[in-house]
C-alpha positions as CSV (number, residue, x, y, z in Angstrom):
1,X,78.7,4.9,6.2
2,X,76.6,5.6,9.0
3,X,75.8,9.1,7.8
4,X,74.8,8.0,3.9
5,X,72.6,5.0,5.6
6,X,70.5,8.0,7.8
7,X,70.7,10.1,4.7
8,X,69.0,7.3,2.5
9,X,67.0,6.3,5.3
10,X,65.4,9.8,5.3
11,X,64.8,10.1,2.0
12,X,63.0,7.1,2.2
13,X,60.7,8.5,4.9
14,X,60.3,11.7,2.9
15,X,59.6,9.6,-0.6
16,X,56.9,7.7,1.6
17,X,55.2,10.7,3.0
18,X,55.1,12.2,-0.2
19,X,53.6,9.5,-2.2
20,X,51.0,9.0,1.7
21,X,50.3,13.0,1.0
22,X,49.2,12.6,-2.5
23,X,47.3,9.5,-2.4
24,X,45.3,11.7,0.2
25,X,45.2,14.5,-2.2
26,X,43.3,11.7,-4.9
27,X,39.6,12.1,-5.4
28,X,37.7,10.3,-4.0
29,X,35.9,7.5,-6.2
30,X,32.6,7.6,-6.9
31,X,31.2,4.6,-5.5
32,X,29.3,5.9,-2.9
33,X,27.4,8.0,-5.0
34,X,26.6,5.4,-7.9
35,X,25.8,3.3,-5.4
36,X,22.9,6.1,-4.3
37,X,21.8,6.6,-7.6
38,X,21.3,3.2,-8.4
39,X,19.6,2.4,-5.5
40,X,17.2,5.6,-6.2
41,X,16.4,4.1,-9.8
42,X,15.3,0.6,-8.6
43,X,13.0,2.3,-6.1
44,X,11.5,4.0,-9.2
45,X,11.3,1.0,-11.0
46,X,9.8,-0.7,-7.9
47,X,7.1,1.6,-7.6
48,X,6.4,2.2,-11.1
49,X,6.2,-1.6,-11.7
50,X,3.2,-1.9,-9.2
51,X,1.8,1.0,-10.7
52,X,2.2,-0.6,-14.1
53,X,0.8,-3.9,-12.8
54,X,-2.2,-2.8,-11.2
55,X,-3.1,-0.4,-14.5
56,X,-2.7,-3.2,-17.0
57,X,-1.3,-6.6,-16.4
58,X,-5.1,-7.5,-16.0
59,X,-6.0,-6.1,-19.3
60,X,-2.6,-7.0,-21.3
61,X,-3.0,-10.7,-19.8
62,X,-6.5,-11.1,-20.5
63,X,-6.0,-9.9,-24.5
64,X,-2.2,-12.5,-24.6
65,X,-4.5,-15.3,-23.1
66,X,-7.2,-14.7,-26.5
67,X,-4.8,-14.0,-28.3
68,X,-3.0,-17.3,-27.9
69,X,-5.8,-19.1,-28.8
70,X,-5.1,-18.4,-32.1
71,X,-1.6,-19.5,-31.9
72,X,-0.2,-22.5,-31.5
73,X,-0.1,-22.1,-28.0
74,X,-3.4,-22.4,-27.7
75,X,-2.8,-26.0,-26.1
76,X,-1.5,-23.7,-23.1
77,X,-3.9,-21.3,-23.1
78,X,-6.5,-24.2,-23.1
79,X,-4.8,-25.4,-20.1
80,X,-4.8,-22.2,-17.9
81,X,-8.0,-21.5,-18.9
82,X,-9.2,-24.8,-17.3
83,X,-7.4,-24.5,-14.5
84,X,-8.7,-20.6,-13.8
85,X,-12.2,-22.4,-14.3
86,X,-11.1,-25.2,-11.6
87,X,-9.7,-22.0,-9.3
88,X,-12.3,-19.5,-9.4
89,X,-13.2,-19.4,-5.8
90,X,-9.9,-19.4,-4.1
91,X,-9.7,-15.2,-3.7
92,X,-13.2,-15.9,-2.1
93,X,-11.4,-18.8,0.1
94,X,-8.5,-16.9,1.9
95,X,-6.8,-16.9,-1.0
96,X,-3.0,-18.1,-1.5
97,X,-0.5,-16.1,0.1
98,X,3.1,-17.0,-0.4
99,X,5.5,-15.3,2.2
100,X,8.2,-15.3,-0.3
101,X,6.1,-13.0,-2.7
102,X,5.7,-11.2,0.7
103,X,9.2,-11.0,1.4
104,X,11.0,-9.9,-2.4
105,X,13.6,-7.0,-2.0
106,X,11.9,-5.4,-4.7
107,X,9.0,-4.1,-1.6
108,X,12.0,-2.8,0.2
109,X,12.8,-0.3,-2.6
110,X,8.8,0.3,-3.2
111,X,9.1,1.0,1.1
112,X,12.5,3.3,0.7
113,X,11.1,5.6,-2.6
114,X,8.9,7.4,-0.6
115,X,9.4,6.5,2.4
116,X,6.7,4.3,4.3
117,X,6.4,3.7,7.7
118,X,4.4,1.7,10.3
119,X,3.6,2.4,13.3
120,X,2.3,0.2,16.2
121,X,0.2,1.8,18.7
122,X,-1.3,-0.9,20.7
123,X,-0.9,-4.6,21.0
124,X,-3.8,-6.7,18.9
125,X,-4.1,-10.6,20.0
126,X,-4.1,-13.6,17.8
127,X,-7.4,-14.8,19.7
128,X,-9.5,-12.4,18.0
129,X,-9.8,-11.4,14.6
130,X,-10.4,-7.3,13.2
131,X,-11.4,-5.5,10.5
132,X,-8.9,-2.9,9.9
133,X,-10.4,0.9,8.4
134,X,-7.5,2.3,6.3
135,X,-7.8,6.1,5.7
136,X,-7.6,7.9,3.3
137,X,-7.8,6.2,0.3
138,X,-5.3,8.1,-1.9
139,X,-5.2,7.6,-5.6
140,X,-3.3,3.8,-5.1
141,X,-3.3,3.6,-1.3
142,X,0.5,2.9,-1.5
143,X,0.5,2.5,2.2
144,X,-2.1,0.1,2.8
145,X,-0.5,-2.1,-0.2
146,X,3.2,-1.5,1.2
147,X,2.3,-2.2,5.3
148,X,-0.2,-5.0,4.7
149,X,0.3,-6.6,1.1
150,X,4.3,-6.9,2.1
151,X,6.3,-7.4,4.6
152,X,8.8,-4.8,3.9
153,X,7.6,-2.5,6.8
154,X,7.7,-5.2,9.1
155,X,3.8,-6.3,9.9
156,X,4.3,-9.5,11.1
157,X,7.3,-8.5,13.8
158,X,5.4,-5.8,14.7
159,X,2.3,-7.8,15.1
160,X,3.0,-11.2,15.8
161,X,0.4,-14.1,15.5
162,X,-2.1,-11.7,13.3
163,X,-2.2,-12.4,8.8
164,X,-3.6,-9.4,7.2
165,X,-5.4,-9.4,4.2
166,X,-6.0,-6.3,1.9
167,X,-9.1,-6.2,0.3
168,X,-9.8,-4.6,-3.1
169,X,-11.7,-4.6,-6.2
170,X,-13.6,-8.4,-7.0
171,X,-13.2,-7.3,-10.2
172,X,-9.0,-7.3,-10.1
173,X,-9.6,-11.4,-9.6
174,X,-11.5,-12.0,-12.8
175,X,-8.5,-10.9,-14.5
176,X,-5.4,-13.9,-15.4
177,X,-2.1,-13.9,-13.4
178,X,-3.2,-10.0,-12.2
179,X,-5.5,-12.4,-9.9
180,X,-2.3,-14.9,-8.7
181,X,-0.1,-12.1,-8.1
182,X,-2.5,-10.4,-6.1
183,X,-3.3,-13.4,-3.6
184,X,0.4,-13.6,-3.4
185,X,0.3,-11.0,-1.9
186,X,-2.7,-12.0,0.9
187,X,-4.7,-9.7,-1.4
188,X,-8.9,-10.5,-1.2
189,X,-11.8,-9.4,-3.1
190,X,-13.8,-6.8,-1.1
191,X,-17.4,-8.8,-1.4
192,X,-19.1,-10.5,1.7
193,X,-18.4,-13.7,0.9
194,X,-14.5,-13.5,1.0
195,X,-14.6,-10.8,4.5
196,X,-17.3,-13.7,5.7
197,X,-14.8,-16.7,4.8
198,X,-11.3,-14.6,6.6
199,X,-13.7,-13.9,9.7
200,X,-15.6,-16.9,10.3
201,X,-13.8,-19.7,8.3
202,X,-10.0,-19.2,9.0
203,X,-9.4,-19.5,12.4
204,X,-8.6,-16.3,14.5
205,X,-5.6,-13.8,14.1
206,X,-6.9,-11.9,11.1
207,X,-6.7,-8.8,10.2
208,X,-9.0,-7.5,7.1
209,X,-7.7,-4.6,5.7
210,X,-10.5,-2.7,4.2
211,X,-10.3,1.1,2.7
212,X,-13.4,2.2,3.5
213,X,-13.6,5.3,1.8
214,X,-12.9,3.8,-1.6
215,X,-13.5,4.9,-5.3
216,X,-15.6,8.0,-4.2
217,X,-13.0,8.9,-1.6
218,X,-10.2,9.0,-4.4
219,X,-11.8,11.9,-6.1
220,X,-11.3,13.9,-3.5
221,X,-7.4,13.2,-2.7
222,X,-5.0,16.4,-3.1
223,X,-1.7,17.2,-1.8
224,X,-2.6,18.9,1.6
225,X,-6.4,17.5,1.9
226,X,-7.0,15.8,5.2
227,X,-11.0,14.6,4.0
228,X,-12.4,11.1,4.2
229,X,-15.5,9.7,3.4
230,X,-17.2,7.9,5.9
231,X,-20.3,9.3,7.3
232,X,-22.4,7.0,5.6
233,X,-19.8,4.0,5.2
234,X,-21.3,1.4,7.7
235,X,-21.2,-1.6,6.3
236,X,-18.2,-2.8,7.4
237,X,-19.2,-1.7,10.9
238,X,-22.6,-4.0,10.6
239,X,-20.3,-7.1,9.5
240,X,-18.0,-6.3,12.4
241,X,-20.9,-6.9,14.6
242,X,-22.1,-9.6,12.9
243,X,-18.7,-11.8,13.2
244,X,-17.7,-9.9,16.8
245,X,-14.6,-8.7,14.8
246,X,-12.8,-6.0,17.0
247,X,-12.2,-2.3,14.4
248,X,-9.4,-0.7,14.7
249,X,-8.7,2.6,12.6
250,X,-6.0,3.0,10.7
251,X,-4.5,6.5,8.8
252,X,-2.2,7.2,6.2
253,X,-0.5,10.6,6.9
254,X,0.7,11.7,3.1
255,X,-1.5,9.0,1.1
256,X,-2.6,12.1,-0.3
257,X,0.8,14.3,-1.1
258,X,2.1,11.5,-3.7
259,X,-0.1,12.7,-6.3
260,X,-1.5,15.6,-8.1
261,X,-5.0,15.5,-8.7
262,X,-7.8,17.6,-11.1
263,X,-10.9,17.8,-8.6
264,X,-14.0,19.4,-10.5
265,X,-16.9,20.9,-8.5
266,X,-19.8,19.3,-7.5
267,X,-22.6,19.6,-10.1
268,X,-19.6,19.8,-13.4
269,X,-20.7,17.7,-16.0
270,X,-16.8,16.3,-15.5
271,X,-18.2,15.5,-11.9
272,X,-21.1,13.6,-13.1
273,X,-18.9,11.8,-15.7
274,X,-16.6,11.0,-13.3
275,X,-19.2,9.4,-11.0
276,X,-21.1,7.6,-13.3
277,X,-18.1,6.2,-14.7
278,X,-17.3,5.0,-10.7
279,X,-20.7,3.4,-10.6
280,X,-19.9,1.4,-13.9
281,X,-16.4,0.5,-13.7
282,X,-16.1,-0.2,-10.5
283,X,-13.4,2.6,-9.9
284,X,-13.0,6.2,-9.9
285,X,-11.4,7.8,-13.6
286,X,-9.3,10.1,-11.7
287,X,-7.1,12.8,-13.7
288,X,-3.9,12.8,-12.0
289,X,-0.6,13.2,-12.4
290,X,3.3,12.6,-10.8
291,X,6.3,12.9,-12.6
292,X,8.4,11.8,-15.2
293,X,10.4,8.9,-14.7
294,X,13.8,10.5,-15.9
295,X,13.1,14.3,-15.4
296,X,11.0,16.8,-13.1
297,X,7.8,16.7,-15.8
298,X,4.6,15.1,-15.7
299,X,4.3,11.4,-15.6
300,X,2.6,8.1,-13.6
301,X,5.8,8.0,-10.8
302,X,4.5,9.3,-7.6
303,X,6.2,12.1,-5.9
304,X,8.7,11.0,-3.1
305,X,6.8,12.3,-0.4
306,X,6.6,10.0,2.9
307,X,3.6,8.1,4.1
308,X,3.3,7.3,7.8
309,X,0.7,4.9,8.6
310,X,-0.2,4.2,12.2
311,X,-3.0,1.6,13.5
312,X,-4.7,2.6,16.5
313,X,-6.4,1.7,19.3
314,X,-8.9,-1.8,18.9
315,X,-12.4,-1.2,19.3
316,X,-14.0,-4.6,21.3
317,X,-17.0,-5.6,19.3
318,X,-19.4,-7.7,20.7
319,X,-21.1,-11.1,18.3
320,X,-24.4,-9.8,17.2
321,X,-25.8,-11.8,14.1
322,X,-29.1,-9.4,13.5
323,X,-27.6,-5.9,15.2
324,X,-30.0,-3.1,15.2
325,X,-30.1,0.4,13.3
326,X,-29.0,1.9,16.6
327,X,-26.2,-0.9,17.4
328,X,-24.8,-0.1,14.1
329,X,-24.9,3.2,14.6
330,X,-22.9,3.1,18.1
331,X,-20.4,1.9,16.8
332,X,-20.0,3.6,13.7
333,X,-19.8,6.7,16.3
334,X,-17.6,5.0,18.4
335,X,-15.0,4.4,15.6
336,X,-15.4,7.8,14.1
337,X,-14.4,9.4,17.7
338,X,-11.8,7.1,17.9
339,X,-10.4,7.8,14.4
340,X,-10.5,11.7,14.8
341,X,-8.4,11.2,18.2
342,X,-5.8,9.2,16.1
343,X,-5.6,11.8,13.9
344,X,-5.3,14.4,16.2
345,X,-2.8,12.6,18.4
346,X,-0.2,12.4,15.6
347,X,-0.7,15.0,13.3
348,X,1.7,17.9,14.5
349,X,4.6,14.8,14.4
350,X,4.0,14.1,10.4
351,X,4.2,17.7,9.3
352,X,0.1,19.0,9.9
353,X,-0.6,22.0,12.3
354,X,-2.6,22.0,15.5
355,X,-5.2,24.0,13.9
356,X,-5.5,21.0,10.8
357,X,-8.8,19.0,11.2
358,X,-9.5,15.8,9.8
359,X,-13.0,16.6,7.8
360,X,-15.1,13.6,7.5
361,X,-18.0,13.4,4.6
């Protein structure tokens, strides 16, 4: 009996290490990689929603709102309307900001497509307020939208105590529910009388984030181009002075990799188009390209290529209300310097050579 119950015994053991064996032998299942795929298409659809927002939702919204007029919703487009009327001046007013806007998952997939990161390089204190210089300005600027018009790379940890505000066409706030979902995001016109309000009218701890090279810049943004325009940019530098605003440069290192761009020569009557269409619009008529959403061919999603933006060093700026020619022009040499050494400082870790220069114009 005893032998028969070992016997079975074993072929118990045996029956269990077989059926152990070939469970191992199973494939895997595909989980893990579904899970990645998916993950990669809502990071498309993140991105290409912003890009899709900040093209048309201003237009499309504008022509629903007429268009409802002659509807019989025209009672609620009656009653948006007044309201917009009632709220015209809030973008110039700080704006309204909602940290929960800030804070959607969807900017975590917009952060993780490319990637975006930002870096911290000195501490800035919520007893004085700044006037952030983003470079270069890209064809979007994905990174100054990403690190300062969300909070998916972490501004306000990194930064504690400071509220930055992006600043951006006065003509994106003309246009309905473009304009709300814009301040949502701390987003402000980029006119005096909004920078004047965030600097002098808000209490201290801000942080106005203003692209300085704008439209004109744009039209010179390439995969490998390391150009900014800024020679003759001193505006923001006089206001700095003006509200005793500390500057502090910030770069984008691949702001220009995530597109492909036409750039015509200087002197091309495509040039001259291009810039007389700036001076009208209010925005440069760039002909670029990314790729499809579904396949390797042309299209409006960026290329995946990552954007490392770090803020440097504060410049102290003294309170002058009437600063001289020469004032301005200290400083505008003092933040230039300062800007080409935070370039320099970084650029062999984000994929430039030593030899790369930052070209300013």
């Amino acid at each position: 009996m005893k032998t028969i119950l070992a016997a079975y015994s074993g072929a118990l053991k045996g029956t269990g290490y077989s059926i152990l064996s070939s469970l191992q032998d199973l494939p895997s299942p595909p989980w893990p990689a579904l899970r990645s795929k998916m993950e990669k298409h809502l990071q498309v659809i993140a991105v290409l929603q912003w890009v899709i927002s900040f093209l048309a939702m201003g237009i499309s919204c504008t022509v629903l709102l007429i268009y409802m007029f002659c509807t019989d919703l025209w009672v609620i487009a009656a009653m948006y309307t007044t309201w917009l009327i009632f709220d015209w001046n809030t973008p110039k007013q700080g704006g309204r900001r909602s940290s929960w806007v800030r804070n959607w998952t969807v900017w975590t997939y917009f952060r993780d497509y490319f990637p975006i990161r930002l870096i911290k390089t000195h501490n800035l204190l919520p007893s004085r307020n700044y006037i952030f210089g983003y470079h270069p300005h890209g064809i979007f600027s994905f990174g100054a939208f990403c690190n300062f018009g969300t909070e998916a790379t972490g501004f306000s940890k990194k930064f504690p105590g400071i509220k930055p505000s992006l600043a951006t066409l006065a003509g994106n706030f003309r246009m309905p529910i473009l304009r709300d979902y814009l301040m949502s995001g701390g987003i402000c016109p980029v006119n005096r009388n909004s920078i004047d309000y965030l600097l002098s009218q808000n209490g201290t701890g801000n942080a106005v984030v203003i692209v300085v090279g704008g439209a004109a810049e744009s039209l010179d943004c390439a995969p490998g181009m390391n150009s900014v325009t800024l020679n003759k940019r001193k505006g923001f530098v006089r206001l700095a002075l003006q509200q005793g605003s500390d500057l502090v440069p910030v770069y984008s290192f691949g702001e220009n990799n995530v597109y492909k761009q036409v750039i015509f020569e200087e002197g091309t009557w495509c040039r001259l188009a291009q810039k007389r269409l700036q001076k009208i619009l209010g925005f440069a008529p760039c002909l670029f390209h990314g790729c499809g959403l579904f396949s390797d061919s042309w299209g409006m999603v960026p290329y995946n290529k990552p954007i490392t933006t770090i803020v440097g060093e504060p410049i102290t700026v003294p309170k002058v209300e009437e600063p001289t020619r020469d004032m301005v022009e200290l400083y505008h040499a003092m933040y230039i310097k300062s800007l080409r050494s935070l370039f320099d400082k970084y650029k062999t870790r984000f994929g430039l050579k030593e030899s790369d220069i930052l070209h300013i114009q």
